[in-house]
N, C-alpha and C positions, 0 to 999 in steps of 0.2 A: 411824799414817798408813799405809796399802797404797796403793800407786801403782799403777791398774789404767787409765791413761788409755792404751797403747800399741794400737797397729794390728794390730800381728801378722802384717806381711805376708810372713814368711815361713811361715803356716798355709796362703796361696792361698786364702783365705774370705773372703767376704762378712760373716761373723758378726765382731762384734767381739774382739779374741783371751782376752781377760776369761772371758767365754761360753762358750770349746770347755768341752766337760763332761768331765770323770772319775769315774766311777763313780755318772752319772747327775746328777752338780750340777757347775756352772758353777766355773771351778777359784779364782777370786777369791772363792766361796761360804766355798770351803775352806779357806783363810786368813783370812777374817773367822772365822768359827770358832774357828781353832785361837787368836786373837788375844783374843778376846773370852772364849772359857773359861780364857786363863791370866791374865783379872779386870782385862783392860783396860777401863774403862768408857766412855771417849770415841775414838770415831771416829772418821777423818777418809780417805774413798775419794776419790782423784783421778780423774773419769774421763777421757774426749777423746773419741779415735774411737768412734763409737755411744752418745754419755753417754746421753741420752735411752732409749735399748732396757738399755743397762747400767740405767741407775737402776731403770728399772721389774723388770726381771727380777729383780734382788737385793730390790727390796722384794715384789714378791711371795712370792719363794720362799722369804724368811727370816722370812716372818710368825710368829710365836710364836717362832722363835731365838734370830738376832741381833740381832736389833731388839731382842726383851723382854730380853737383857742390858746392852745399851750403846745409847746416844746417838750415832746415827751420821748425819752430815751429807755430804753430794755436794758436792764444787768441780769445775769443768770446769777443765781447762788448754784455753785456746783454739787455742793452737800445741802440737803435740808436739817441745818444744825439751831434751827431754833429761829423764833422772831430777832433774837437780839443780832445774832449772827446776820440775818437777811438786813437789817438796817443798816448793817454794817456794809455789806456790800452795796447797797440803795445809796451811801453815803459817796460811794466812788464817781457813781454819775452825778452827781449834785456837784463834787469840788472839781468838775472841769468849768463850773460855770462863773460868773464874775458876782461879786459881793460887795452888797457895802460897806461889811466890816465886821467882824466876829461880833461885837455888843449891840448891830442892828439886824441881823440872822437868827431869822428860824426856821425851823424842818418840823412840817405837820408829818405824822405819820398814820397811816388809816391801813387799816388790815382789808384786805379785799373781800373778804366774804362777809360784808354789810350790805347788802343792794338793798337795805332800805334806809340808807344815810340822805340828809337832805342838804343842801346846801346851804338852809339856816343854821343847820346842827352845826354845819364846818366853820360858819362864823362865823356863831357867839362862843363858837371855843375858843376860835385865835382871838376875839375881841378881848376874851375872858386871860387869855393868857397873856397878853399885850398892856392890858389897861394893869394885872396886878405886878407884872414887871418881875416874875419866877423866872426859874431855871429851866423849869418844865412844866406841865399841867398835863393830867389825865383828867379825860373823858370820862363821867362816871354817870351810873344810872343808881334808883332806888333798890335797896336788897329785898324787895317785900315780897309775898306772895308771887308766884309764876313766872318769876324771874328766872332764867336757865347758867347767868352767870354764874361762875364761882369765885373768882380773885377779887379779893376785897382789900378795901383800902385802908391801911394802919394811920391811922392820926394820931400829930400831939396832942398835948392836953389841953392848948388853945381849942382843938377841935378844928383849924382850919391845913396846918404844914400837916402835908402827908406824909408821912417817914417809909411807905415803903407798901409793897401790893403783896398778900398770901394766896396762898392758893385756899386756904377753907380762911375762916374767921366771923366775927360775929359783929361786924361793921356794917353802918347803916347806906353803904355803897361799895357799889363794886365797879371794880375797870371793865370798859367797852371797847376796850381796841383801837383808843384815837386818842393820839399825844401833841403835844406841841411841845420839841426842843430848844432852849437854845445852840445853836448850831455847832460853837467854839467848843460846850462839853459837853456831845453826843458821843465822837469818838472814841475822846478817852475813858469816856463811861464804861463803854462798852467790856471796853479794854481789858476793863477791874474787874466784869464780871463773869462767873463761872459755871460751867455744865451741873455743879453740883448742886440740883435740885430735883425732885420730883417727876423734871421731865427727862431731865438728861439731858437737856439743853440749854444755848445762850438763849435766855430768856427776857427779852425786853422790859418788863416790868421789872426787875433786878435792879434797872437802871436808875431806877425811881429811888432804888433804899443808898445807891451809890450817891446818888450825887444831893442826898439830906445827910446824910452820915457825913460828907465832906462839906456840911455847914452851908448849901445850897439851898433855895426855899421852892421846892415843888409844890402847887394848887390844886386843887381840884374843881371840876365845872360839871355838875351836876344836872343832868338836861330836863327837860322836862317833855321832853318826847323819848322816853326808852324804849317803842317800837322801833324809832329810825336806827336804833344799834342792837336790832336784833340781828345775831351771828347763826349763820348757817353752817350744820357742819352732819347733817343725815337729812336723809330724802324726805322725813314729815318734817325738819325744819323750812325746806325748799317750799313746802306746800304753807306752809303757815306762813313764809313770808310772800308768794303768791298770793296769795290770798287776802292778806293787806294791801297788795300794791296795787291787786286789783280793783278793791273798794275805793284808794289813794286817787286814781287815774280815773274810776267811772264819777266822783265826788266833783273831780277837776272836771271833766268835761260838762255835766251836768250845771256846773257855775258856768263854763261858759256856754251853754245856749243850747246843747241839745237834752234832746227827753230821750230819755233812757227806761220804758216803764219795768224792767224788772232786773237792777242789780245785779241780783245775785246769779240771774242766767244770761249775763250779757259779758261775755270777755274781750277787753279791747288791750293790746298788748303796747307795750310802751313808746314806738315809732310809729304807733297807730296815728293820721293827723285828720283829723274833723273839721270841717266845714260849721256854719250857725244853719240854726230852724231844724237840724235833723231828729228821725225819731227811728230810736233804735226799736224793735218788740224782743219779745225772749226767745233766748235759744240763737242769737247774736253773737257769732264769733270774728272777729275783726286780728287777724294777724300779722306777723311782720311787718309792711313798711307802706299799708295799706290806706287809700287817700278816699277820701269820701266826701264830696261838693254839696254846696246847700244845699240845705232844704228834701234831701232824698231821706227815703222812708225805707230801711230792712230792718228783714224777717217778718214774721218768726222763721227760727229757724234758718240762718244765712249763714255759710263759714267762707270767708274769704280769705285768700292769703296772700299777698304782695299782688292785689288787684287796687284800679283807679276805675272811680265812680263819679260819674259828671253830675252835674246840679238837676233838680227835680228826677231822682231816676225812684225807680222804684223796683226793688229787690225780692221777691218773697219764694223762701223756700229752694233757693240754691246754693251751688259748692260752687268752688271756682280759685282759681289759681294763675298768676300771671296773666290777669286778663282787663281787659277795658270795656267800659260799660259807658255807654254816651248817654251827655243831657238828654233826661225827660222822655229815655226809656224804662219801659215796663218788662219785667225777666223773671220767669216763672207762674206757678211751682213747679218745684221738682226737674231743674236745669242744672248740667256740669255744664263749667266753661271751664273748657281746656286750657293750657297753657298757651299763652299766643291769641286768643280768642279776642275779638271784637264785635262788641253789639253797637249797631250803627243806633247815632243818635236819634230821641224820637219812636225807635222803632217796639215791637213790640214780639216777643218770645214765643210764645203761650208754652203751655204745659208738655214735660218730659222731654223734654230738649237737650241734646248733648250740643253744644260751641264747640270747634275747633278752631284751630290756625286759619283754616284755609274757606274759613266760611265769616 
């Protein structure tokens, strides 16, 4: 279940907060992702604010993805009355579906606004939750320095049963947004719990003090990547997680084969797909759904966006948009390709060239 029904009105946007993009996809994109590659097959998105612009955008965008991995169904929550509430309605679409049985069921829950969750992270949680055989487990990170979390995790005095999640506290973790239930007492968890807190809302962490208080043993799984559960929820959070993703993604490509010589000025956006032997120079913007063939060499200086680049071409110093660039041509400097634009294989540009359609 990813709970992506919130407002985000501390983004200041019209856009629903689901939608802000990091590195090019919508950051709920990126957690259905990371959820569905580590072989969750049924889905369950909460939405609310903008469901309708939410629905369609994620079925767009994830056409051949996430869709072709898992079964994924849309509930609205009508009110945005808290996480607890939103699980509660996420829980509807889930129980149209067939079970092995309440004592072999469980419901991962991941908050939508992590687009740096990874699909390790989603495993060794359910691994962690599965092997100690709890009622629940929360995802937690370390409380130390630079941490932006606040709910922190109440332990007994074993040190390991967590009785229960505060909003302040002086615990050496804190919750990250990702639970693992069991399925049987999710709902009447919820049931028990009340708006009377701090937020004024059903608050899903509630659920944690609910169901140890009723002699249940909830975990906790303490990651050891506390970037992958960094939550967005203002426009420099958006950039500092951009910013990770992008080192994440230039790190990945770079193992596989091509040269990248300068990081930090070279942005490749997440549906970006790479060829081997290529060399990117700086000043390297590679966006949207953009396809780049061996061994071709751009920039400096190249911004592409939902363009395909054939094998040995060479790029330097153009814009370009919906466009195709054939094998083991040469283009630039200082060229727009138009939308529609075709540079025939082989061929060669030269300098201040505008591509059209029709050329």
């Amino acid at each position: 279940m990813v709970l992506a029904a919130g407002k985000g009105s501390r983004m200041k946007s019209e856009r629903p907060k689901p939608l802000h993009e990091v590195c090019g996809q919508p950051m709920v994109l990126a957690v259905l992702q990371a959820v569905a590659s580590a072989g969750i097959s049924q889905l369950s998105v909460v939405v609310g604010s903008g469901a309708e612009r939410v629905i369609k955008t994620l079925q767009d965008t994830t056409a051949g993805g996430v869709f072709a991995r898992a079964n994924v169904s849309f509930v609205e929550q009508p009110r945005q009355r808290g996480t607890g509430d939103a699980a509660s309605v996420g829980l509807t679409a889930l129980d149209e579906l067939d079970y092995l049985g309440d004592d072999n069921d469980h419901v991962l829950v991941v908050h939508g606004d992590l687009p740096l969750i990874t699909e390790h992270v989603v495993r060794e949680t359910l691994e962690h939750h599965l092997d100690t055989g709890a009622a629940a487990t929360v995802l937690s990170v370390p409380s130390g320095p630079g941490t932006t979390l606040r709910s922190r995790l109440v332990f007994a005095d074993d040190g390991e049963r967590v009785l229960g999640v505060q909003a302040e506290g002086d615990s050496d973790e804190c919750a990250a947004g990702v639970y693992v239930f069991r399925r049987s007492l999710l709902a009447p968890a919820i049931r028990r719990t009340s708006p009377e807190n701090y937020r004024g809302e059903y608050d899903l962490n509630d659920v944690v003090a609910v169901l140890a208080d009723a002699g249940h043993t909830v975990s906790s799984w303490c990651t050891g990547d506390p970037d992958a559960v960094r939550s967005v929820n203002t426009r420099a959070d958006l950039a500092e997680a951009e910013a990770l993703l992008r080192d994440r993604i230039n790190r990945a490509w770079m193992q596989a084969g091509v040269t990248i010589t300068d990081p930090l000025r070279t942005y490749i956006d997440a549906a970006v797909v790479l060829g081997t032997g290529i060399i990117l120079w700086p000043g390297t913007i590679l966006s949207g759904c953009t396809v780049i063939g061996d061994n071709a060499e751009l920039g400096p200086d190249t911004h592409l966006t939902d363009c395909a680049v054939g094998t040995d071409a060479v790029v330097v110093r153009t814009t370009g948009r919906d466009a195709e660039i054939g094998p083991g041509s040469t283009v630039g400097p200082f060229v727009v390709l138009e939308p529609g634009a075709q540079i025939a294989p082989n061929s060669v540009t030269g300098s201040f060239v505008t591509a059209t359609s029709s050329e």
